[in-house]
N, C-alpha and C positions, 0 to 999 in steps of 0.2 A: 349631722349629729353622729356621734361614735356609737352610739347605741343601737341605730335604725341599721335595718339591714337594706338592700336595694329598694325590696317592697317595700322596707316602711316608708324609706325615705319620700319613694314613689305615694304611698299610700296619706303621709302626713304633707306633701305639698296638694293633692287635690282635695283633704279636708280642710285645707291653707283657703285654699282658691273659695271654696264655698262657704265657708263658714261666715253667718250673716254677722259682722264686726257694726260696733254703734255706728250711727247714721254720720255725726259730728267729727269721728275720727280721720284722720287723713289717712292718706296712702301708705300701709307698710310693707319694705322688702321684704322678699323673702329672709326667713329665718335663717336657714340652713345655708345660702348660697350668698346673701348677702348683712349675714347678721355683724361686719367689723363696719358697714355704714350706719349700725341704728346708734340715737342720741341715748340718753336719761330718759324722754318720755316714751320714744320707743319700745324699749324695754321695760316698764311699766305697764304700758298697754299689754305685750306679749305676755308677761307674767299673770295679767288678768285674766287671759282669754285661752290657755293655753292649757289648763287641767280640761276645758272644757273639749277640746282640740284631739287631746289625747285620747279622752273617751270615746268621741265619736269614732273612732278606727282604731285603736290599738290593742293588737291581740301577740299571740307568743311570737308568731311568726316575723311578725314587724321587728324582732328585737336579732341582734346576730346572737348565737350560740353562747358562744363566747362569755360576752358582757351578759347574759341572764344567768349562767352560773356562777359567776364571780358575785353578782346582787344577790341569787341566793345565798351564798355561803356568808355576807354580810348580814342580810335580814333575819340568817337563822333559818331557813325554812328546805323542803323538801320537796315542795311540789312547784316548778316550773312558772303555773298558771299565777299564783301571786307575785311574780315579778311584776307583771302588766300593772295590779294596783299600787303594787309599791310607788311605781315612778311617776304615778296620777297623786297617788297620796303625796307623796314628796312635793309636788309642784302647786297641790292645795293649799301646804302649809308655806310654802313660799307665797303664794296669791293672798295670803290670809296671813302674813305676818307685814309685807308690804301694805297692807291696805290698816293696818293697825298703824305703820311707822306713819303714815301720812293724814292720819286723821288729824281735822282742824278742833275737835275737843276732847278733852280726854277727864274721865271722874276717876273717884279713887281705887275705882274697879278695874276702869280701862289700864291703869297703870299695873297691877297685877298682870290681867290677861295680856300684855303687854310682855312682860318677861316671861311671862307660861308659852308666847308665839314662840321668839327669842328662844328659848333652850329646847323645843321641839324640833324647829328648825334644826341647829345645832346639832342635834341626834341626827337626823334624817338624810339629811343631806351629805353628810361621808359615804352614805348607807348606796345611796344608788350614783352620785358622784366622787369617787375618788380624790378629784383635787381637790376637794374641798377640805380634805383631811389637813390638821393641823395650819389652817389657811388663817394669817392675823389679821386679813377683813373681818372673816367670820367671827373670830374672837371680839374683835371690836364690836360687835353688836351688840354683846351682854352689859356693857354700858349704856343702850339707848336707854334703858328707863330710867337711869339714875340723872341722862340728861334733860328727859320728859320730863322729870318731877321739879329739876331746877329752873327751865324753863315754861314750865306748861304745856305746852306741847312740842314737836319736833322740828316743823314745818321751822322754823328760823334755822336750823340747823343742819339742813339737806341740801347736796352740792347741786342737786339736782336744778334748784333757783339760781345759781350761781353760772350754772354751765347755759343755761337759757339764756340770761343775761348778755353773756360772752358772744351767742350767736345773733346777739340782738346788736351786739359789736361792729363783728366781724362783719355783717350783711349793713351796717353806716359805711363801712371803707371806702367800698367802690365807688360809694357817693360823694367823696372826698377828692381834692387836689393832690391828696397823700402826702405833703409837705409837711405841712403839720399834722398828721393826726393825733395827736392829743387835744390840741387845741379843739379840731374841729367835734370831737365827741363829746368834749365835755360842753363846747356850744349845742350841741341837735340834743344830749342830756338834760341840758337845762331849759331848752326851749320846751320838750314833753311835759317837765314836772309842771312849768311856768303854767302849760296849757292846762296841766289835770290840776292847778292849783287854782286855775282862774273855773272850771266846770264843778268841782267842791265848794264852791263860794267863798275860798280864803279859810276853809276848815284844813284843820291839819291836825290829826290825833296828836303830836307830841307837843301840841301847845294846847295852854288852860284854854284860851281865847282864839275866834278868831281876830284876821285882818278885817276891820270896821268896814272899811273902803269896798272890800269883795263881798260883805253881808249884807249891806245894803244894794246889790245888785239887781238890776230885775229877772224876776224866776223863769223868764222865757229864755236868758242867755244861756241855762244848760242845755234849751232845745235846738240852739244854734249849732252845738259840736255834735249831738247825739248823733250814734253810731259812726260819728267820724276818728274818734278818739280814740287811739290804741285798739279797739275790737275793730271785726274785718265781717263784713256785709255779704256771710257764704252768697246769700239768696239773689246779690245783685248782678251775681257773675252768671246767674242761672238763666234759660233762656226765657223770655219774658211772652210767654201765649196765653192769647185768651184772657187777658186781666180784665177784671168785671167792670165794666161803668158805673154803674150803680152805687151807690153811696151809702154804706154800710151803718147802722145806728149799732154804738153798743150799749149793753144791758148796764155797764157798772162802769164808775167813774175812771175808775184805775187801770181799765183796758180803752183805748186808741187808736187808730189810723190801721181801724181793718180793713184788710187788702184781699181778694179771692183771686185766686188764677187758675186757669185751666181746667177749662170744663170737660165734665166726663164726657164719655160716649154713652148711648143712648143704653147701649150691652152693658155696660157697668153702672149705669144708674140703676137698671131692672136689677141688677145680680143682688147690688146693696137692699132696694125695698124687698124682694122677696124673705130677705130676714128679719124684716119688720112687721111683722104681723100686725101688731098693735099701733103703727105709727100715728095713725091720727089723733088717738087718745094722749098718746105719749109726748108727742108735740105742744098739743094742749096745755098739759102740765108745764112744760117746759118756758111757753108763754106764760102762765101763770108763775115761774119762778122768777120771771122778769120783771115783774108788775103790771100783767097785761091779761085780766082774766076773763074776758068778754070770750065769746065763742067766735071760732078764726071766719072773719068773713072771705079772705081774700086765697086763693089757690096758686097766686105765683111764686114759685121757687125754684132752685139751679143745686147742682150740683157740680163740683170743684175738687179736685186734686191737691190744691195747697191755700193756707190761710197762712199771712202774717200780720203781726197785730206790735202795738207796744203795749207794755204794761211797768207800770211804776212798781217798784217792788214796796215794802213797809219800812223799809230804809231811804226810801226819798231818789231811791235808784233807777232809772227807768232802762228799762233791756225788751229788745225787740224779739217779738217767738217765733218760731216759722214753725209751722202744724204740718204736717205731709200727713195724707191716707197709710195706716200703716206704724206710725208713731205709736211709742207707749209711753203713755202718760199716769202721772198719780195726780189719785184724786182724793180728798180730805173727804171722807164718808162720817157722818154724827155718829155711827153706832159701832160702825168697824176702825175707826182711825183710818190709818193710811191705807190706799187700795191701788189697786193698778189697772190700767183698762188698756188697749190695745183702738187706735183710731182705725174705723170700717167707713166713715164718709164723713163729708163736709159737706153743708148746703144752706143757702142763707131761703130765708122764706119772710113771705111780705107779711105784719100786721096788723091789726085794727086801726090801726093811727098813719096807716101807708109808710111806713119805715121798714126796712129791713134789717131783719137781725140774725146772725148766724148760731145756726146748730152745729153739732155733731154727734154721729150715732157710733155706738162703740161696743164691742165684746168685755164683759170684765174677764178676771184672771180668777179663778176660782182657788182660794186655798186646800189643798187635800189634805193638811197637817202631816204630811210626811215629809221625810230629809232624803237626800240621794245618800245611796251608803258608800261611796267613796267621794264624790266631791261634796258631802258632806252640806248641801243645800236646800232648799226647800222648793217643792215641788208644785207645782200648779195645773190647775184644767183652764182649755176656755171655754166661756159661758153658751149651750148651745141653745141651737134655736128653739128649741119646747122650753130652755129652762126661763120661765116669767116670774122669777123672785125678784130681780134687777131689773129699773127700766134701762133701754138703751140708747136713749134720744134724751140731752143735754144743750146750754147753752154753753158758748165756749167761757163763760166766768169758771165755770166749774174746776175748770183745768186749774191743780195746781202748779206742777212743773212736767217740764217735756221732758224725753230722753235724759233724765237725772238715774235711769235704774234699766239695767240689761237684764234680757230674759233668751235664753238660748233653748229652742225645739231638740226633743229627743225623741229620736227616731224609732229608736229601741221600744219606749216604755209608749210614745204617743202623749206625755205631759210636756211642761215647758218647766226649766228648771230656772230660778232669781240666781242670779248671777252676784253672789254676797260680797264678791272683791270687787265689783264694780264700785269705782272712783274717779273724778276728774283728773287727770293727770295733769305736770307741770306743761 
């Protein structure tokens, strides 16, 4: 980066190295040394993560000479030490007009704040990047809401689908005679729709109706391709220890084929109950949200590192979860709405009725109602061990979605800040 001086650059590749990036994301080059290999989602992801990057380390020093009195004399300013937020600020409002262009809804509001993202940007980014000055990308941006409003949202209009597509191409070739390849892509093209047409049951949103033929199929045939179909099974590459025998009862219809692997060690089973003061009671309960509210006769239970489960979503969807220790998860609270917890264990325990059914005990996130004053976030505590307003011992129905929301530790202040540009990328 033209900006970072030796240190920073030194400085920003071991805050590169450490910085806890979501669970599900793949491997990214380095920025600096190898940012002409990243794709479209690449750089997506780096725009997310990257004001957060810059906070953890960046001071006067990290910047060369040079380039911090040229951003002063752009920003207006006097004093040195605002350079540092200028170019956190700058890269907020980049993380934060990206996560607006890609939203899957958008109301009469979002449309506004939408071009309020859009011409901040636009100010901003001359401001501490140069080339960006009178640059006709940039200019073309002031059009997205005009193409947001025509379309509804943007997502059909992002090359970003396009250029994925292409790599979904390029990686058929090899597989090819290479004779014809058109032929052969639009054959393995048509073979995928053909499959995801026969796992939809002959639905097809751009027809009134379906195909009769594929509606009257029977409902086990979608169970046939699950998790074979275009999604990729991280969890099956992963090594397989310690999978439980035992045969797992779940609580609610719509979770299936729970799987437990890898039992703790005896040092980490203690570490987790020591923060459970209350466990017995709290279990209780937890049986009782199952429909089981006899008092627990039986004391056999395990503890486990990883849970995967199916669950059918309310679109008739089914997608497989994989829970790790350590996962943060939301959870649908009746009084708070949406909430966030942080997984501390996994452990199935036996019942009344000799079935087992799995728990997990978890930290919530505590809101503090404050914002970070340059990344412009909202700030969070985790729940300690004296505080007993929240229980901390759940069955896993509770869970609404996994790793759907980034939370990034600061070091500085000792809270956790919501990572508000966090989005699925293409």
């Amino acid at each position: 980066c033209e900006l970072f001086s030796q240190e920073g650059e030194n400085e920003f590749i071991k805050a590169w190295k450490s910085f806890k990036k979501p669970k599900k994301w793949p491997r990214l080059p380095n920025p600096i040394s190898h940012h002409a290999s990243f794709m479209m989602s690449d750089y997506l992801r780096l725009a997310m993560i990257m004001p957060f990057i810059l906070n953890s380390f960046l001071k006067v020093s990290s910047l060369k000479e040079n380039e911090s009195k040229i951003i002063m004399q752009r920003i207006d300013t006097l004093r040195i030490s605002t350079v540092k937020n200028a170019i956190i600020s700058c890269w907020v409002h980049v993380a934060k007009t990206m996560r607006m262009v890609f939203e899957s809804k958008f109301t009469l509001d979002s449309y506004d704040e939408l071009q309020k993202c859009l011409r901040e940007e636009m100010i901003i980014l001359p401001k501490v990047f140069p080339e960006f000055a009178n640059l006709p990308n940039l200019h073309i941006n002031v059009h997205l809401p005009m193409h947001a409003r025509t379309y509804g949202t943007l997502i059909n209009t992002q090359v970003g689908i396009k250029e994925m597509v292409h790599r979904i191409f390029k990686a058929m070739v090899p597989r090819t005679n290479c004779k014809n390849v058109e032929l052969d892509l639009l054959k393995r093209y048509t073979t995928l729709f053909a499959i995801r047409h026969l796992v939809d049951r002959g639905a097809d949103q751009r027809l009134s109706q379906p195909c009769r033929g594929f509606a009257t199929m029977q409902s086990n045939f979608r169970n046939l391709l699950t998790n074979w179909y275009i999604t990729e099974d991280k969890v099956s590459n992963e090594q397989e220890l310690n999978e439980d025998v035992d045969v797992i009862s779940s609580p609610v219809d719509f979770i299936t084929n729970i799987i437990l692997k890898r039992l703790l060690s005896q040092q980490d089973r203690e570490n987790i109950m020591k923060n459970l003061p209350n466990f017995k009671s709290e279990l209780l309960l937890s049986f009782v949200d199952i429909g089981l509210n006899s008092a627990l006769v039986y004391s056999q239970m395990g503890w486990y590192e990883l849970a995967t489960y199916t669950i059918e979503e309310s679109d008739g969807i089914f997608s497989k979860v994989h829970l790790h220790i350590g996962d943060i998860v939301t959870i649908h609270e009746e009084n708070n709405g949406e909430c966030y917890a942080i997984i501390k264990g996994i452990f199935k325990y036996k019942g009344n009725n000799g079935k087992y059914y799995v728990f997990i005990t978890i930290d919530w996130f505590d809101d503090t109602n404050r914002i970070h004053n340059v990344l412009k976030c909202p700030l969070y505590r985790i729940q300690s061990i004296q505080d007993m307003r929240w229980r901390r011992i759940f069955p896993i129905s509770i869970i609404d979605r996994v790793q759907k929301v980034h939370f990034v530790y600061d070091t500085k202040s000792g809270l956790w800040i919501k990572n508000n540009y966090y989005f699925t990328a293409i």
